[in-house]
Kinemage of the C-alpha trace (Angstrom):
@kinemage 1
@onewidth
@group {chain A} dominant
@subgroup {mainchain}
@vectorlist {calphas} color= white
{ca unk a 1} P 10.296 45.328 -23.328
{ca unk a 2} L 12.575 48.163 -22.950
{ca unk a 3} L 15.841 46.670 -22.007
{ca unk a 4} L 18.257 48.984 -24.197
{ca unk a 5} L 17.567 52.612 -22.669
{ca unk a 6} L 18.784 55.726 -24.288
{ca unk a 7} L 19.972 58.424 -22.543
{ca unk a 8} L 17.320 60.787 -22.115
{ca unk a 9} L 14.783 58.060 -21.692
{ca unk a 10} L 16.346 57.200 -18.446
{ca unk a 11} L 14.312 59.534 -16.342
{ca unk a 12} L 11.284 58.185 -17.375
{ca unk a 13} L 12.620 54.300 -17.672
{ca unk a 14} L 13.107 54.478 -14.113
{ca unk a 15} L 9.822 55.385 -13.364
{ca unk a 16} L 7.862 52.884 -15.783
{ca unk a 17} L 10.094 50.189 -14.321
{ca unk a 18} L 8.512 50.635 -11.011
{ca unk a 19} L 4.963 50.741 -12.901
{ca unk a 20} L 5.508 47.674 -14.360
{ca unk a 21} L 6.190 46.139 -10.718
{ca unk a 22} L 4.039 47.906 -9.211
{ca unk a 23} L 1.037 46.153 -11.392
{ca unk a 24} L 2.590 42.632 -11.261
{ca unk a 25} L 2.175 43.072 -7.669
{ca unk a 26} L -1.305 44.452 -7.456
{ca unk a 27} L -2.915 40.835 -8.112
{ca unk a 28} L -1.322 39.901 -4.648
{ca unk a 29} L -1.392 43.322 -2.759
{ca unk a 30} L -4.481 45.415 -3.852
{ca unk a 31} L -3.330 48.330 -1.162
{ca unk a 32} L -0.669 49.387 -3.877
{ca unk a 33} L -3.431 50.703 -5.908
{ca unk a 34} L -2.763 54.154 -4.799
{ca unk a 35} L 0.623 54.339 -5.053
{ca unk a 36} L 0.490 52.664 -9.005
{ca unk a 37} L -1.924 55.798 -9.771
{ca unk a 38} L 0.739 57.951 -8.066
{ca unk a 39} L 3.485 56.938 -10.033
{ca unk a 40} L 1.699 56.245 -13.380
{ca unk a 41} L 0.389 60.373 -13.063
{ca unk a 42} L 4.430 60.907 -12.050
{ca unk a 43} L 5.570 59.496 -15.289
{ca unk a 44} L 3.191 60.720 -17.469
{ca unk a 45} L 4.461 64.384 -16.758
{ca unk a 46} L 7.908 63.020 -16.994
{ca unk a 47} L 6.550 61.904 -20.301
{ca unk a 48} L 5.256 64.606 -21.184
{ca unk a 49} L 8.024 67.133 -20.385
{ca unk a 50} L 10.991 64.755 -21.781
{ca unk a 51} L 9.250 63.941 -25.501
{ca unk a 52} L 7.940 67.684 -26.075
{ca unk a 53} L 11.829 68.739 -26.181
{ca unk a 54} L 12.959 66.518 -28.294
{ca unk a 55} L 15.821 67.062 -30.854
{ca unk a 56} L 15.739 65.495 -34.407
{ca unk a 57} L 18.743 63.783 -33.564
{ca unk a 58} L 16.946 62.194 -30.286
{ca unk a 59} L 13.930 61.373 -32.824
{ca unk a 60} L 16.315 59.457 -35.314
{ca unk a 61} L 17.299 57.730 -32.228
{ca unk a 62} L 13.588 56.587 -31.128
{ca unk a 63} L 12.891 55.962 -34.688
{ca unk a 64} L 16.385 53.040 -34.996
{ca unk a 65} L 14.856 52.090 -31.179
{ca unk a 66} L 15.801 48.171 -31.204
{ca unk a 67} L 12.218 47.272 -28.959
{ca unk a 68} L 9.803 48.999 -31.601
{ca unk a 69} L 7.485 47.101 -32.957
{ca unk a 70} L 8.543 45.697 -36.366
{ca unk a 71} L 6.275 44.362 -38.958
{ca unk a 72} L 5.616 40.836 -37.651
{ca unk a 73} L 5.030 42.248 -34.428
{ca unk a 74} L 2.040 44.222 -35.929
{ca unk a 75} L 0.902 41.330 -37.970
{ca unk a 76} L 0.537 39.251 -34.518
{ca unk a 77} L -1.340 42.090 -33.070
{ca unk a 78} L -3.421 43.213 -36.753
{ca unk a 79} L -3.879 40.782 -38.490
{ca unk a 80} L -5.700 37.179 -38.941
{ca unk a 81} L -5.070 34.218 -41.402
{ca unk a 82} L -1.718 35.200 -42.361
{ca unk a 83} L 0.060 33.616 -44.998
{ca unk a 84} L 3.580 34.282 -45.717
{ca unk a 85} L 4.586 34.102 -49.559
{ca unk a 86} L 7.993 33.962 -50.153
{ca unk a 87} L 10.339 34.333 -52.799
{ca unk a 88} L 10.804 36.534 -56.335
{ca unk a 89} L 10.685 33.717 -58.087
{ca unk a 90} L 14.231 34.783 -60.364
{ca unk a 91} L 17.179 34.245 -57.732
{ca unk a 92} L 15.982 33.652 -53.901
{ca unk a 93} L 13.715 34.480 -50.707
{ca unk a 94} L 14.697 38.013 -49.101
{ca unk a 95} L 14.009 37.522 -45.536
{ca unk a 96} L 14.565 41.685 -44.596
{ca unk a 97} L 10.771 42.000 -46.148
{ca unk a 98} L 7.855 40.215 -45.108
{ca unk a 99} L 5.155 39.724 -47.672
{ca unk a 100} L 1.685 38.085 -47.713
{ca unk a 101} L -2.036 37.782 -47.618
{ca unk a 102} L -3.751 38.210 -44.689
{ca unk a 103} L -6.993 39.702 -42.704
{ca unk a 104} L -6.960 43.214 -41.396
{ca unk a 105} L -10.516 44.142 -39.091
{ca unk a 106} L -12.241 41.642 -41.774
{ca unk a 107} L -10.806 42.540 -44.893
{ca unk a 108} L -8.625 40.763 -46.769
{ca unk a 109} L -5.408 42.565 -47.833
{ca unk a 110} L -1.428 42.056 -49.186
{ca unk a 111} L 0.739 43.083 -46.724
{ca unk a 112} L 4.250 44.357 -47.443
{ca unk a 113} L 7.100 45.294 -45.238
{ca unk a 114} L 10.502 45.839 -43.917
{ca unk a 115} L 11.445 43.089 -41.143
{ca unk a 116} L 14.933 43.717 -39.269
{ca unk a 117} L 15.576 41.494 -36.013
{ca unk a 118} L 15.789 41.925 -32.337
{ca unk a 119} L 19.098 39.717 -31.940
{ca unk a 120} L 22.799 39.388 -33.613
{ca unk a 121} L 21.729 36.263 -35.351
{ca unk a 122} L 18.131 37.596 -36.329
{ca unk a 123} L 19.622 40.891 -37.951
{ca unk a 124} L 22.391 38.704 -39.711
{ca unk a 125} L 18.994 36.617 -41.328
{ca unk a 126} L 17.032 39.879 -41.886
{ca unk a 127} L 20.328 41.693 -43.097
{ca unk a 128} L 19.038 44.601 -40.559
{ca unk a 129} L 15.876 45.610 -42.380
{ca unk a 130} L 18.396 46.598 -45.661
{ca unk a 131} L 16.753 44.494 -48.933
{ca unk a 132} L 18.513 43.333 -52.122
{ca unk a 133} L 16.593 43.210 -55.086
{ca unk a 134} L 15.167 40.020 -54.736
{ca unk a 135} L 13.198 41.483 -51.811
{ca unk a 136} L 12.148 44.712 -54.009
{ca unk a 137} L 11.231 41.775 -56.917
{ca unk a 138} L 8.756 39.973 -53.842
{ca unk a 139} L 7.161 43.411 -52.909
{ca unk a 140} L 6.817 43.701 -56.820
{ca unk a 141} L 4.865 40.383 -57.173
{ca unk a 142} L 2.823 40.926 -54.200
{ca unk a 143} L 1.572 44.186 -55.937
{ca unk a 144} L 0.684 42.681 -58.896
{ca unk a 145} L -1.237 39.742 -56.713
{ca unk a 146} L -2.792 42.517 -55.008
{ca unk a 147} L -4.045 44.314 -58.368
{ca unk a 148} L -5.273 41.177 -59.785
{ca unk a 149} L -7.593 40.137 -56.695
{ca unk a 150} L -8.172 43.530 -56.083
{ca unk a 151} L -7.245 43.387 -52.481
{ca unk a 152} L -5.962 46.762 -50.537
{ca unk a 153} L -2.037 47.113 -50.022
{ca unk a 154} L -1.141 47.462 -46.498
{ca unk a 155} L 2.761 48.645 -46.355
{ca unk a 156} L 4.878 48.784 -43.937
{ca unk a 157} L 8.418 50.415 -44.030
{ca unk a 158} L 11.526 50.501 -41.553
{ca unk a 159} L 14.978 50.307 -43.277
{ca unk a 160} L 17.888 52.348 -43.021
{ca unk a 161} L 18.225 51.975 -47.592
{ca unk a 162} L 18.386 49.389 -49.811
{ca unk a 163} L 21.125 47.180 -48.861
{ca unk a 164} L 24.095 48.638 -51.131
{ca unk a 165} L 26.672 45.514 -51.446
{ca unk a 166} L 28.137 44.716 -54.551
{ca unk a 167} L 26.046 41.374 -55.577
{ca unk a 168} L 22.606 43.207 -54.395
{ca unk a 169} L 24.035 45.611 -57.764
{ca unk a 170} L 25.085 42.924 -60.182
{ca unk a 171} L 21.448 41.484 -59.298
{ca unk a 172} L 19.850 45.112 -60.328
{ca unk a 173} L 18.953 46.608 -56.995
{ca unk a 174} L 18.377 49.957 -58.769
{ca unk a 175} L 16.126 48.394 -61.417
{ca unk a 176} L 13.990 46.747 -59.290
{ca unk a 177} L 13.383 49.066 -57.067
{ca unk a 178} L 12.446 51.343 -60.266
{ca unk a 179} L 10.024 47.829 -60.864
{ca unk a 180} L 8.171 48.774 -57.302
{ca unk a 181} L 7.705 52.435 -58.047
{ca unk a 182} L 6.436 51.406 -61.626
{ca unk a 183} L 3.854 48.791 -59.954
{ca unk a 184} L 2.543 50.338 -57.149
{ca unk a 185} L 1.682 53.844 -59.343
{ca unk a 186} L -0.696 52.308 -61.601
{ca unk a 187} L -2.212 49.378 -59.230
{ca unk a 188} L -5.760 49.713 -59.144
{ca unk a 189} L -6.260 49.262 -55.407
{ca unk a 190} L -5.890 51.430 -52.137
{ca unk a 191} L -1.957 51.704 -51.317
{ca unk a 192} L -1.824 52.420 -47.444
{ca unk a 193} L 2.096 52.557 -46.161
{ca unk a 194} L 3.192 53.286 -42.741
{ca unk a 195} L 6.353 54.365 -41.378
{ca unk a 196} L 7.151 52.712 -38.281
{ca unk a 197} L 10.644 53.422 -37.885
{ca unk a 198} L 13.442 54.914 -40.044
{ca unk a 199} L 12.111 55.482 -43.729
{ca unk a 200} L 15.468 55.688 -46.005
{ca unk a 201} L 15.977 56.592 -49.314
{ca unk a 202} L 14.878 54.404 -51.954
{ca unk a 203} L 14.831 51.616 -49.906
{ca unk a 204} L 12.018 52.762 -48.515
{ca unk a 205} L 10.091 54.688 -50.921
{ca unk a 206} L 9.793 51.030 -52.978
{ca unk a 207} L 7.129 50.587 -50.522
{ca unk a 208} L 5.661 53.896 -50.402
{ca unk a 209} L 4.283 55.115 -53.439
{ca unk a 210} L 0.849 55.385 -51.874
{ca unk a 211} L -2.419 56.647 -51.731
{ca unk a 212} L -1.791 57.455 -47.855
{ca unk a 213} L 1.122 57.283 -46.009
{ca unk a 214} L 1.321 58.037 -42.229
{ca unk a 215} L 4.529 58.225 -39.950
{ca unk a 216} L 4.589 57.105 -36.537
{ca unk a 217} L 5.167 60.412 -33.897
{ca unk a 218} L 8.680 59.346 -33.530
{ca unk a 219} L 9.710 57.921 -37.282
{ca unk a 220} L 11.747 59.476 -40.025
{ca unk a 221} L 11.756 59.590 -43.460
{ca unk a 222} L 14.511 60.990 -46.004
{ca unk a 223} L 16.471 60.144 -48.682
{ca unk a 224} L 19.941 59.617 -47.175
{ca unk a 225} L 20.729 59.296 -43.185
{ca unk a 226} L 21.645 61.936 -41.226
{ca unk a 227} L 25.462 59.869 -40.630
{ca unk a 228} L 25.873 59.789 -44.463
{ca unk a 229} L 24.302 63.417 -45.048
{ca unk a 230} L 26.843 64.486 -42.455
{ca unk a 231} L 29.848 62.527 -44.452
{ca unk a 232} L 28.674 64.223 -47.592
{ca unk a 233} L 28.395 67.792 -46.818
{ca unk a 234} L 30.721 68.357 -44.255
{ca unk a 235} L 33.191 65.364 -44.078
{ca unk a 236} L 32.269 64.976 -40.823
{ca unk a 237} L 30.137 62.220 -39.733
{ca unk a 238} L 30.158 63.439 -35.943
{ca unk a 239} L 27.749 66.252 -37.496
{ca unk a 240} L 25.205 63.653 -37.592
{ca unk a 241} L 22.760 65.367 -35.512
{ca unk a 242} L 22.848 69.566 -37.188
{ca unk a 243} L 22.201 67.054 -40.176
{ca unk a 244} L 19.241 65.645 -39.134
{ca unk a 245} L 17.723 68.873 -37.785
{ca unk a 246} L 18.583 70.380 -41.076
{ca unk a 247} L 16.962 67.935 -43.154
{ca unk a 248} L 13.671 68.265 -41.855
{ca unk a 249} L 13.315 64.363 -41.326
{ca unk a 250} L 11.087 64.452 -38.512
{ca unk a 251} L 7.303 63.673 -38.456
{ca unk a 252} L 6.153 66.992 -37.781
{ca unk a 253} L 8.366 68.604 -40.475
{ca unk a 254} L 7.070 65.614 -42.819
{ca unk a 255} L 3.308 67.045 -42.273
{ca unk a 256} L 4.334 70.423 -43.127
{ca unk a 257} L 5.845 69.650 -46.291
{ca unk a 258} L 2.846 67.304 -47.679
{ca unk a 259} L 5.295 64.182 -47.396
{ca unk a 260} L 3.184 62.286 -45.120
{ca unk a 261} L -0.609 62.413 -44.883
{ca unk a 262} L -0.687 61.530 -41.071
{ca unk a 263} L 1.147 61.362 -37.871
{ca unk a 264} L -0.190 58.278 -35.731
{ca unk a 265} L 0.388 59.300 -32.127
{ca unk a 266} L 2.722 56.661 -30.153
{ca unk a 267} L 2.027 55.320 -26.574
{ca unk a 268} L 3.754 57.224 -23.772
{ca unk a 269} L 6.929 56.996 -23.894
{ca unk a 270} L 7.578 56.120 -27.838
{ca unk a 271} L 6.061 52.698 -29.226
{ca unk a 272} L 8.677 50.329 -27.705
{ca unk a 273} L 7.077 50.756 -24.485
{ca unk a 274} L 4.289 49.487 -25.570
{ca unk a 275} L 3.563 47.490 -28.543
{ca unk a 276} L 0.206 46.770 -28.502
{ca unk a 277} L -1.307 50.019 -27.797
{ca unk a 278} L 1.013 51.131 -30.548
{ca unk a 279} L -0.637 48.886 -32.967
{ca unk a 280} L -4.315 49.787 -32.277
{ca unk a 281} L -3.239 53.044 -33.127
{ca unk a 282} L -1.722 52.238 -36.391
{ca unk a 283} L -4.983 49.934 -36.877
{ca unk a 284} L -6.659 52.594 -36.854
{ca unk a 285} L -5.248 54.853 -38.583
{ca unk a 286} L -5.075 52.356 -41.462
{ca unk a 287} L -9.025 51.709 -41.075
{ca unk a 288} L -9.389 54.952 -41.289
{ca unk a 289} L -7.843 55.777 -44.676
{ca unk a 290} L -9.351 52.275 -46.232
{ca unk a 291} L -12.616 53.512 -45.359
{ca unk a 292} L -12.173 56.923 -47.188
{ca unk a 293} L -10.427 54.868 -50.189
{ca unk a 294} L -12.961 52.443 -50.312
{ca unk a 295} L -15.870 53.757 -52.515
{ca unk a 296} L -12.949 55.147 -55.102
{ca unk a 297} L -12.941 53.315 -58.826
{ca unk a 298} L -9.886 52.035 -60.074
{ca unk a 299} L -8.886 54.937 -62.478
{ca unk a 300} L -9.928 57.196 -59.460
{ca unk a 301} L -7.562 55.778 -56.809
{ca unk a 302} L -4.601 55.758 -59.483
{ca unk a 303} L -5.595 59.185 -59.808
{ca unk a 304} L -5.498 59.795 -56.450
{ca unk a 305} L -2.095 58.745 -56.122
{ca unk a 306} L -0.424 60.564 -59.035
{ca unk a 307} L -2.085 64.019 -57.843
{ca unk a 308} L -0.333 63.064 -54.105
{ca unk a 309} L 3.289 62.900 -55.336
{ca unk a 310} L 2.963 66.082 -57.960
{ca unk a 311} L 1.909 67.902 -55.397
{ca unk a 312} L 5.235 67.264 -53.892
{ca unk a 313} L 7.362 70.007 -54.071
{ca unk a 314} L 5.463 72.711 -55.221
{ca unk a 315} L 5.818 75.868 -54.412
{ca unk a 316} L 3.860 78.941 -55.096
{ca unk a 317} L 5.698 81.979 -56.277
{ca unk a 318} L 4.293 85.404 -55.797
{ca unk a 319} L 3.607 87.614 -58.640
């Protein structure tokens, strides 16, 4: 699973490399019991040590991880019945987000997200996880599907912005965008959104304007990338990473400011080592919050969501 190593993983690569043979061997040689448990306590203290000290730069870096699960990954591992609807119904199908009806722990729900691809010709298909606003115009009818059957809006988000080409802004990208923010504040249904990777800009918060949203430990969220931050304020795009430390991008610093509601805890060793343990613990995170949004009334949950984003931002001055 975890073929592209960075460079501070390697430490710890190393050593769940030899747990993973160490277990396909165990069905043939049971006396190698002893030394699995020795290596799988070795690397959870390598674990341990190497992810407590990491920078925001080397966060931003887990977050763009090529192996983490993306959104059909946690539909195969989340959800049953899925049904893929495609299109916007104006100009054309937007493959970089997955929409759809589905089961989630037996309920049924719309599920919205970002979808970029593990190889060359997958990305080139998914256009890396960047939409164009016929995309943002599928999220925006899935919403409205979703208010009209009253089922629950499971989203999930992973793109580095809205895709910013030339035809995606003859087509409107801006304005439908706007069209997702518009829908999703007054839907009358629970809006959960999960960050699973990179959360930019816009791109991102067309998907996020929610009752809850939760990051993963190692996911970011901001309105520009730390490369075009950098380029901005300095010039300098090799000042990438005092740009992402000043932004405050990272989960923990997302807690702290009221941005995110939750942090979902990721398997040892960041969530592309291990994708399905990674989605249980988004499952239930999600479970969680639809079982405190639940008993809410429509005007209650819309309510819900408007006090969430005022809050953001404010500040109390002393008198």
């Amino acid at each position: 699973m975890a073929s592209h190593v960075l460079p501070f993983e390697k430490p710890l690569a190393e050593l769940l490399d030899r747990v993973a043979k160490l277990r396909a061997q165990l069905g043939t040689d049971p006396s190698l019991r002893h030394e699995l448990e020795r290596v799988e306590a070795q690397a959870a203290i390598v674990a341990r040590m190497l992810f407590s000290e990491l920078t925001p730069w080397q966060k931003v870096q887990l977050s763009r991880h090529p192996k983490r699960p993306y959104t059909l990954d946690y539909v195969s591992y989340l959800f049953e019945d899925f049904v893929e609807l495609q299109g916007d119904r104006r100009f054309a199908n937007d493959a970089s987000i997955v929409a759809g009806l589905g089961r989630f722990r037996g309920r049924s729900v719309v599920l919205v997200g970002h979808q970029k691809g593990r190889t060359s010709k997958e990305n080139v298909k998914r256009n890396f996880g960047m939409a164009n606003p016929e995309g943002y115009r599928k999220a925006d009818r899935l919403y409205t599907l979703a208010d009209r059957f009253r089922l629950p809006i499971l989203a999930f988000v992973d793109t580095p912005g809205a895709y910013p080409g030339i035809g995606a802004e003859e087509r409107g990208q801006s304005e439908a965008i706007g069209a997702c923010l518009a829908t999703l504040s007054r839907v009358g249904v629970p809006v959960i959104t999960t960050i699973t990777g990179e959360g930019g800009s816009g791109g991102a918060l067309a998907l996020a304007v929610a009752n809850r949203v939760h990051v993963l430990e190692y996911g970011t969220y901001s309105v520009i990338s730390p490369e075009g931050c950098a380029s901005i304020l300095w010039k300098d795009g090799a000042k990438s990473a005092e740009a992402a430390e000043r932004m405050r991008m990272t989960a923990p610093e997302l807690l702290k400011l009221g941005v995110v509601d939750r942090i979902v805890n990721e398997p040892a060793g960041g969530a592309h080592r291990d994708h399905p343990a990674c989605a249980k613990l988004v499952g239930d995170a999600i479970e969680d919050a639809l079982r405190e949004l639940e008993p809410l009334t429509r005007d209650q949950l819309i309510d819900d969501r408007y006090a969430r984003f005022r809050r953001l931002g404010a500040v109390k001055v002393g008198t």
